[in-house]
C-alpha positions as CSV (number, residue, x, y, z in Angstrom):
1,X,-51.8,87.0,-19.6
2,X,-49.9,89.1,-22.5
3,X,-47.8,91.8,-22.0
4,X,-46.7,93.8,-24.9
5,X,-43.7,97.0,-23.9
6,X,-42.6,99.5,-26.7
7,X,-39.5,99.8,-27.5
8,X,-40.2,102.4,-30.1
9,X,-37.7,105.7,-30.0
10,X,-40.1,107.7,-27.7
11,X,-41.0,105.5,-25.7
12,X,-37.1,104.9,-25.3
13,X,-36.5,108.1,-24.6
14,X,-38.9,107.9,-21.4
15,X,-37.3,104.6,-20.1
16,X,-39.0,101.4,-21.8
17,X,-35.7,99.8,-21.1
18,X,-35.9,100.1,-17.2
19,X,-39.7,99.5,-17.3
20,X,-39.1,96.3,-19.4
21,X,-36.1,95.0,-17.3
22,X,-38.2,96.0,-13.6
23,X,-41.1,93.7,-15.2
24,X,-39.2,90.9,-16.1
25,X,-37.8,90.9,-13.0
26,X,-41.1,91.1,-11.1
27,X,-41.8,88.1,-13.3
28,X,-38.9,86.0,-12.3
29,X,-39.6,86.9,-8.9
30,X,-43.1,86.1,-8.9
31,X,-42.6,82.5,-10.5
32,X,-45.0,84.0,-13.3
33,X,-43.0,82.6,-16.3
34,X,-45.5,80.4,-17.2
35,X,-48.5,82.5,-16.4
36,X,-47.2,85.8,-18.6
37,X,-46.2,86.3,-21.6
38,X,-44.1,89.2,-21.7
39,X,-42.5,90.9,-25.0
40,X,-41.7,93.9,-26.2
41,X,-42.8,95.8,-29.8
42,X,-42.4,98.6,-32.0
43,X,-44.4,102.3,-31.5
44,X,-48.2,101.0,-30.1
45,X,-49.0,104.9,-31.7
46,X,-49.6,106.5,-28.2
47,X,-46.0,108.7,-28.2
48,X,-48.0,111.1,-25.5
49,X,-48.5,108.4,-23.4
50,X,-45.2,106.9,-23.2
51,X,-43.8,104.2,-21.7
52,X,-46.4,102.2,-23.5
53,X,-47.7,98.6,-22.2
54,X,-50.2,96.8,-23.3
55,X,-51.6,94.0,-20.8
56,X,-54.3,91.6,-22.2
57,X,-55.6,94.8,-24.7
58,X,-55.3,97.8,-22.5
59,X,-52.4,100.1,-23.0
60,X,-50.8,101.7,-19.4
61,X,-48.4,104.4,-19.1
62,X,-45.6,103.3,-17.1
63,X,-42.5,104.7,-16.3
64,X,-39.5,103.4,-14.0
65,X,-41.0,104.7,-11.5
66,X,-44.5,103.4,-11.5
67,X,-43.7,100.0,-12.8
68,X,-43.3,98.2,-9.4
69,X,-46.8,99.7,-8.9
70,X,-48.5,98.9,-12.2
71,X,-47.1,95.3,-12.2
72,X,-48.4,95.1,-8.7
73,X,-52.1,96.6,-10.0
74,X,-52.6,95.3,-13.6
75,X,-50.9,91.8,-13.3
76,X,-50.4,90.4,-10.2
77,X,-54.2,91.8,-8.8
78,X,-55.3,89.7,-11.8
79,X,-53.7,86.5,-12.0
């Protein structure tokens, strides 16, 4: 599974750092290293949407809040 963040500046704003550090933690914690790759790029061109990630082709809004619950939905439902 691939798992693309953005780190572009308004996505930023809206806390793609937080969301990308609570996934990579659910990774670790998981044991998914080897199943997910996880990495973050530049604007995906969905500002409104914002936090951006993409798993497997299909972009998610996420936010700090929601990201225990979107990894819970979108990766680990799926692996």
């Amino acid at each position: 599974m691939k798992i693309t963040a953005c780190v572009g500046s308004s996505c930023h704003l809206k806390g793609s750092r937080q969301v990308i550090l609570k996934i990579q933690e659910l990774i670790r914690e998981n044991h998914l290293e080897d199943k997910v790759e996880f990495a973050g790029t530049f604007c995906m061109g969905k500002c409104q949407q914002g936090v951006c990630v993409d798993v497997d082709g299909v972009v998610h809004s996420v936010s700090p809040d929601t990201a225990a619950d979107f990894f819970q939905k979108e990766v680990l439902a799926k692996i």
